[in-house]
N, C-alpha and C positions, 0 to 999 in steps of 0.2 A: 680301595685306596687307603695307605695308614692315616693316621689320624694326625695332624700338625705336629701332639705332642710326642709320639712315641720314641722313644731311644733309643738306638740296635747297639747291640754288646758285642763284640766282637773276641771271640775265647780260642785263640791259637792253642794247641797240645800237642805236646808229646809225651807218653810216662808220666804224665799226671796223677796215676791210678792211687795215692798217697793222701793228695789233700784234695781231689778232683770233686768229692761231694762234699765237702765243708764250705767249698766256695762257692759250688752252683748252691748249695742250700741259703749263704748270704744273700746273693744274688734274688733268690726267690722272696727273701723276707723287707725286701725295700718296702718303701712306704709309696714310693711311684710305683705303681704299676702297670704304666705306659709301655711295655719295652720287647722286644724282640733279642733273642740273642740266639749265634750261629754259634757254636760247636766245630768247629775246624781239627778234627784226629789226625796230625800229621804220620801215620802207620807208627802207629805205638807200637810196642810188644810185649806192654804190661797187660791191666785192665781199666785201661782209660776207655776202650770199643764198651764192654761191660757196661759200665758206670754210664756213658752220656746216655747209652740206649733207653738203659733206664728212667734216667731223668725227662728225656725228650717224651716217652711214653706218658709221662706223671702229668707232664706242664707243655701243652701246645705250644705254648711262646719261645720254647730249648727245641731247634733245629740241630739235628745230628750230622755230622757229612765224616767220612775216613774217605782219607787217602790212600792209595794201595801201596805207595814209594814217599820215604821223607824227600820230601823237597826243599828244606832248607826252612830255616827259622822266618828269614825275610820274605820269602813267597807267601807262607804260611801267614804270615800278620799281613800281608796287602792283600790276603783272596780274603779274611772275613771281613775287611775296610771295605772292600766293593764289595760284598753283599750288603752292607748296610742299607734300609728302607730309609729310615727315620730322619727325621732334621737335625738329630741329634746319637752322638756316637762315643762309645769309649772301649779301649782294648783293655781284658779282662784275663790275665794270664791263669791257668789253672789251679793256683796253689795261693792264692793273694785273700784275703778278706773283706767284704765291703759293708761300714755298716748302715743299719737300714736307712737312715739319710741321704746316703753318699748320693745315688741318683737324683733326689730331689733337691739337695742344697745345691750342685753344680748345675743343673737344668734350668733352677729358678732364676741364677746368678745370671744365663746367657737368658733369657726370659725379662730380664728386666734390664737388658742394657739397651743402648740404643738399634733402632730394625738395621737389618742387614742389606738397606740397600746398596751400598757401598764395598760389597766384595766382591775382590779380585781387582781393585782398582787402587790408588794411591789414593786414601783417604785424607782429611786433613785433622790435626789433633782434636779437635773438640768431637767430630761426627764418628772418626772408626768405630767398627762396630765390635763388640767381642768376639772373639772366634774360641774359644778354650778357656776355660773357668776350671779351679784344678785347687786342692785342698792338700793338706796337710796328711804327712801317714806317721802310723807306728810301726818300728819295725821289729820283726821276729825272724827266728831262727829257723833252723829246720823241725823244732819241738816245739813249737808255738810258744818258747819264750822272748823275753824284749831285747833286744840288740837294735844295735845305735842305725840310727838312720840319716841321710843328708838330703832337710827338706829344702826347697828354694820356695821365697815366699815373691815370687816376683808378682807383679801388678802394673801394667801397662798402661793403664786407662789414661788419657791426656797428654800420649807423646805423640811425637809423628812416627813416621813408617821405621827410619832409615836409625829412629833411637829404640824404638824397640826392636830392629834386627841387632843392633848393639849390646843389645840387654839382653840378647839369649847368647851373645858370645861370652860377656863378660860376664853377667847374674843371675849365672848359674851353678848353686852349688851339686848339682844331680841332675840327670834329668829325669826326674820324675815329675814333673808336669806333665810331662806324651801319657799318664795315666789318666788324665783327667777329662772330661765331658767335654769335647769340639764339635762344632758346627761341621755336619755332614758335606755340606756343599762348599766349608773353606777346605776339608780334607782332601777333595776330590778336587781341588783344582792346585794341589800341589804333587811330585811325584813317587809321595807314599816312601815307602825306605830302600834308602838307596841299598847299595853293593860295599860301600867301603863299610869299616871298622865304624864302629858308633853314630851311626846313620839315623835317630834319633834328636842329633842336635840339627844339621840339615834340614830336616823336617819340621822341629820349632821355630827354625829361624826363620823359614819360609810361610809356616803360618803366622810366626809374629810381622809379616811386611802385609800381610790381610787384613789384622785387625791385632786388637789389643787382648792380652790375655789378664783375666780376676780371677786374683787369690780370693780361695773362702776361706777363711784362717778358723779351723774347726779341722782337729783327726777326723780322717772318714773312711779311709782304708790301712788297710794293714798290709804292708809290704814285705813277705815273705822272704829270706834269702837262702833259698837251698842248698844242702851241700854238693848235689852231683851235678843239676843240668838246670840250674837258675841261670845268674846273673856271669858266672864263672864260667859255667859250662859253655854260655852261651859264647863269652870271648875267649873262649877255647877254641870255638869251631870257627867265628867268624876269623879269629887269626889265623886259624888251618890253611883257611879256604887261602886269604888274602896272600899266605908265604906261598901255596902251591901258583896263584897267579903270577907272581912278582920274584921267582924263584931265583933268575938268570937277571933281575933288573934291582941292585942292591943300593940303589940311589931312591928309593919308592921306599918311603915309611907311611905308617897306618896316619898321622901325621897330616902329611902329604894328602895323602886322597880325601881327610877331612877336609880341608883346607878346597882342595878340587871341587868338591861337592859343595860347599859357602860358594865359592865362587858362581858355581852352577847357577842355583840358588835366584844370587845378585845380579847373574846375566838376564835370566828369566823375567827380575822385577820389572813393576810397573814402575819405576824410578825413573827422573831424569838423568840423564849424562853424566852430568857434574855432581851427580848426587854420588854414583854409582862411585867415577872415580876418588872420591874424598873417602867410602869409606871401603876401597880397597887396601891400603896401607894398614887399616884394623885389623883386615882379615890377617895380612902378615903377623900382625902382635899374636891375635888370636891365635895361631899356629906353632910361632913362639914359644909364647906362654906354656903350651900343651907338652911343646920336647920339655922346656924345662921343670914340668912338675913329672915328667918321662911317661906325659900321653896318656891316653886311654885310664883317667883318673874312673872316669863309667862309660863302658861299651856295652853295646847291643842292646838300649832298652831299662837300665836299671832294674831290669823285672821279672824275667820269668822264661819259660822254653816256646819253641815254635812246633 
């Protein structure tokens, strides 16, 4: 049976073969060394197969697995989410840096909030428990130089449910939080990434009506941004996919299906009625909002390949 504290890492790939062991080597050099981590080869056809093999050989705790067909970036981040053991989780894209704190600063931060007996339910402000603790990064280029990054320092502790789903509409400058250390069993009782364009914020939103999310206000990872098949590449493909669905339907903006997905989201909550209907009219801003800065300011992740 794992151990209460262990952590499973979750490394979706594809053509990683570039920075693929600079980052499992981060990885290996944490100062926790509680943790499990899955290896997910979406059918490379670099030497991403090469490299994990390697590494899995080296360190029992690096599970290898290949795919024999890319299945898509979004499959690929929800198949190493449910391999997760551990009580604790975080997605680890191939090419990202982590340093040796990062797992034990965000681990301890959900470790010393209040117990988790209260998820999946409508907590009340003072008892929610934390679900995601999520730190600050640096970001680099494709040469491991610094290029500008957009952290959000959000901190939820002490609201209720229905302000901090508010707070991941409005107080976000990125989302780069979905990198950081969540409670395994809040992950799993929301439904992982969706289909639409920037399926990442759905997801915060839905963990933030769980419980409350703590900034550690400390860099702890470094956030890559690639030139071919990062963050670009990735809302390359996800808009591919979304124009060949929507092809004959030109009233359907990427927009639109966010907005769908919050909604989702808020149907699903453990919320009252009247809660629900009051912060429906937000969701409209929020969607707003999004054409007017012309959308998809960060899709698929802020982070890295599937």
């Amino acid at each position: 049976m794992p151990s209460p504290d262990l952590v499973s890492i979750g490394m979706p790939a594809r053509n990683e073969a570039r920075h693929l062991a600079e980052a499992l080597d981060s990885l290996r050099a944490q100062t926790w060394t509680d943790w499990e981590l899955t290896l997910s080869d979406n059918a490379s056809t670099d030497a991403t197969e090469e490299i994990g093999r390697a590494f899995a050989a080296q360190d029992e705790r690096i599970r290898y697995e290949r795919l024999p067909v890319d299945v898509g970036p979004r499959a690929n981040w929800n198949r190493v989410a449910r391999a997760a053991r551990g009580a604790y989780f975080f997605w680890a894209p191939g090419h990202e840096r982590w340093r040796p704190e990062f797992i034990a600063a965000c681990a301890e931060a959900l470790q010393d909030a209040p117990p988790p007996a209260s998820l999946g339910r409508t907590a009340a402000s003072g008892d929610a428990p934390v679900v995601l603790a999520h730190p600050l990064a640096a970001g680099l280029d494709d040469e491991g130089r610094p290029s500008p990054v957009h952290n959000s320092r959000l901190d939820t502790r002490g609201l209720r449910p229905e302000r901090r789903f508010l707070a991941t509409l409005f107080g976000l400058a990125a989302a780069l939080p979905i990198h950081g250390v969540m409670r395994t069993a809040a992950l799993r009782r929301t439904a992982l990434m969706g289909a639409n364009v920037g399926p990442e914020y759905p997801l915060l939103a839905e963990l933030a009506l769980q419980g409350a999310f703590v900034h550690v206000p400390r860099t702890l990872f470094e956030y890559r941004q690639v030139r071919e098949e990062s963050a670009d590449a990735f809302t390359r493909r996800t808009l591919a996919a979304w124009q060949q669905r929507h092809a004959r339907q030109l009233v359907v903006t990427p927009e639109w299906e966010l907005l769908r997905a919050h909604a989702r989201v808020l149907r699903r909550a453990a919320l009252p009625g009247r809660t629900k209907a009051l912060l429906a009219p937000c969701l409209a801003a929020y969607a707003l909002d999004r054409v007017s800065a012309r959308g998809l300011r960060t899709t698929w992740l802020e982070s890295g390949r599937g």
